[in-house]
matplotlib code that plots the C-alpha trace (Angstrom):
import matplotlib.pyplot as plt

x = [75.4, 73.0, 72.3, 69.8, 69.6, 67.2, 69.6, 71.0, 69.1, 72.8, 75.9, 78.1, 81.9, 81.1, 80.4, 77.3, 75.9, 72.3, 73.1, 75.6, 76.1, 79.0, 78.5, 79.4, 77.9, 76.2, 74.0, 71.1, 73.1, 73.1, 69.7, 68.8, 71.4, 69.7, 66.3, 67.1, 68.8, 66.1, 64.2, 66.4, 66.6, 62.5, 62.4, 64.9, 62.7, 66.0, 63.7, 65.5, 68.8, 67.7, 68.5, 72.5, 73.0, 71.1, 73.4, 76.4, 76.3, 75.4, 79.1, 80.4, 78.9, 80.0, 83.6, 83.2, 82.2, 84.7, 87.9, 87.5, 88.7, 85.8, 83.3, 83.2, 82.9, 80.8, 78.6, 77.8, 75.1, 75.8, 73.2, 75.2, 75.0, 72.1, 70.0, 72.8, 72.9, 73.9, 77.2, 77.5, 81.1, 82.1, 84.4, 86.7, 90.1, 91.3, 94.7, 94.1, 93.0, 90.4, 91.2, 89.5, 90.4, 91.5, 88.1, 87.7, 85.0, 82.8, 84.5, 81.5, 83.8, 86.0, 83.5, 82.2, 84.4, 83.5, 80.0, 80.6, 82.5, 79.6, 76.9, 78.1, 78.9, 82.2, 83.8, 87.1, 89.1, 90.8, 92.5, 90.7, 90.9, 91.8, 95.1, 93.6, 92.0, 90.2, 86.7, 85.2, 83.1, 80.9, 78.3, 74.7, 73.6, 70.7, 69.8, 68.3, 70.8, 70.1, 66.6, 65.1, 63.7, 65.0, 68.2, 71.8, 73.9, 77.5, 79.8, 83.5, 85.2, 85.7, 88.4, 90.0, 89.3, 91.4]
y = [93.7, 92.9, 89.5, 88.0, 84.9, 83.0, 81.3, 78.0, 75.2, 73.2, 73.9, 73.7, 75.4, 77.9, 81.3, 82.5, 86.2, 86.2, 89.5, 91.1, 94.1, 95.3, 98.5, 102.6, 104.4, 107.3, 109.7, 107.6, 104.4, 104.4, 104.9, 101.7, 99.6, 100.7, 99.6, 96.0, 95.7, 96.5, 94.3, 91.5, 92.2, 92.1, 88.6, 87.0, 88.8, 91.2, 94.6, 95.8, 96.0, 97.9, 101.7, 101.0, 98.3, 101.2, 103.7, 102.0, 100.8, 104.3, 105.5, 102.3, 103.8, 107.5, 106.6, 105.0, 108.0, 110.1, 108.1, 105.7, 106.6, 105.1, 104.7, 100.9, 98.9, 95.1, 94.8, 91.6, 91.1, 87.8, 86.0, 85.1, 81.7, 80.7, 83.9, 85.8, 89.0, 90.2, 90.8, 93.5, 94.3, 96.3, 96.1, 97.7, 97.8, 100.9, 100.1, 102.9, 101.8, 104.2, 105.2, 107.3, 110.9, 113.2, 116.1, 119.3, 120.2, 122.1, 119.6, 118.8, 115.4, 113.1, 110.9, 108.5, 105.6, 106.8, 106.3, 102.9, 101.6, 103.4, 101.6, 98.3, 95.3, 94.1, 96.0, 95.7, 96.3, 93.1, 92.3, 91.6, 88.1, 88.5, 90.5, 94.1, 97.0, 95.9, 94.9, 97.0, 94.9, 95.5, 92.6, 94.1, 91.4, 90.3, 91.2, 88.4, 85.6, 83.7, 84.1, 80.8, 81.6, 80.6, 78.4, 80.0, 81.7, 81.2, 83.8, 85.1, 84.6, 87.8, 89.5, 92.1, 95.4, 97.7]
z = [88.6, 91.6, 92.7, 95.4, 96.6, 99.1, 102.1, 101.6, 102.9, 103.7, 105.8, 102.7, 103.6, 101.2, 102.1, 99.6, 100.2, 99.9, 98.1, 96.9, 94.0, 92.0, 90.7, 90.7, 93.5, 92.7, 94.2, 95.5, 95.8, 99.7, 99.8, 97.8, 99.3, 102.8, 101.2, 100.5, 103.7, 106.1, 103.9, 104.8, 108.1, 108.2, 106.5, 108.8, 111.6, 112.9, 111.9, 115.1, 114.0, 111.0, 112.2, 113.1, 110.3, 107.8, 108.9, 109.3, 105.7, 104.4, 105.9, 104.0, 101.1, 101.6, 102.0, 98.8, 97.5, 98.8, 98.7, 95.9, 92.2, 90.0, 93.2, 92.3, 95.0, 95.7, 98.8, 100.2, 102.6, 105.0, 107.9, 110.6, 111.9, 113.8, 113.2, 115.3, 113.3, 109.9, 108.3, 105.4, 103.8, 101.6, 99.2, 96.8, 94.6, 96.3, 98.6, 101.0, 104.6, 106.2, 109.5, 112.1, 111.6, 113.6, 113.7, 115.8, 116.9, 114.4, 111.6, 108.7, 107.6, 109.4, 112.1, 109.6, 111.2, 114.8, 113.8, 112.8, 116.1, 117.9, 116.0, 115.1, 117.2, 115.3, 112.7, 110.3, 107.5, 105.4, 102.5, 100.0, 98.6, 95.2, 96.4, 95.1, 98.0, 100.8, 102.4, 105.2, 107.4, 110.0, 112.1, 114.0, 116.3, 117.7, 121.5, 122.3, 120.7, 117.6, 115.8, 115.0, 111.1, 107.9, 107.0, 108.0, 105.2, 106.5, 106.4, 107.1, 110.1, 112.0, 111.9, 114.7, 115.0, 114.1]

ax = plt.figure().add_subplot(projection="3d")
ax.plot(x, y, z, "-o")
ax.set_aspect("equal")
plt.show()
């Protein structure tokens, strides 16, 4: 199931992605997921913060792949208040926490999650709402502070690193 939505136009409490899927993730899902991102990000005029949030969310996606039985998973894509940046999580009803791994050297797997804490401004792992797995999150922001453009989707309150 995919789902878009243009931002809200009031400050209700309720956090509202302006998209979010549920699906399997198969070969080529990264790829489109990364399409309607950047396009997103060029609509709320953050085209900057396209690369890093692109490939962030790709490793999102690949862990999927790799760790989750079924490869279902529901990404949500969240403005940040005041044109600050743009939260994407990923979620899923798998129990087991990624961590950063322990690579050498000439390792071909295992630096996924370094990526991330190089490329995103926050990231995190949370319980998931509904009591089963977990949502990976991770915010880009904007260099130059909030973006004046269209109305503010709210979304989650940070959590810590981990």
């Amino acid at each position: 199931m995919n789902h878009a939505s243009a931002p809200r136009t009031d400050s209700g409490a309720h956090e509202e992605p302006v998209y979010r899927a549920d699906f399997a993730m198969g070969e080529h899902s990264a790829l489109h997921l990364r399409r309607i991102l950047r396009l997103y990000l060029a609509w709320w005029g953050m085209a900057d913060l396209a690369d890093a949030a692109e490939l962030v969310l790709t490793e999102l996606i690949a862990n999927v792949v790799q760790h989750v039985p079924g490869r279902r998973c529901q990404t949500f894509v969240f403005r940040l208040p005041g044109g600050e940046g743009v939260r994407v999580e990923v979620a899923d009803d798998c129990p087991q926490l990624p961590r950063i791994a322990e690579s050498a050297t000439l390792d071909e797997r295992g630096r996924g999650l370094l990526l991330v804490d190089a490329l995103a401004d926050k990231w995190g792992v949370e319980a998931r709402r509904d009591g089963g797995g977990k949502a990976v999150w991770f915010e880009c922001l904007t260099a130059a502070g909030p973006v004046a453009a269209e109305p503010v989707t709210p979304t989650a309150p940070p959590v810590p690193r981990p």
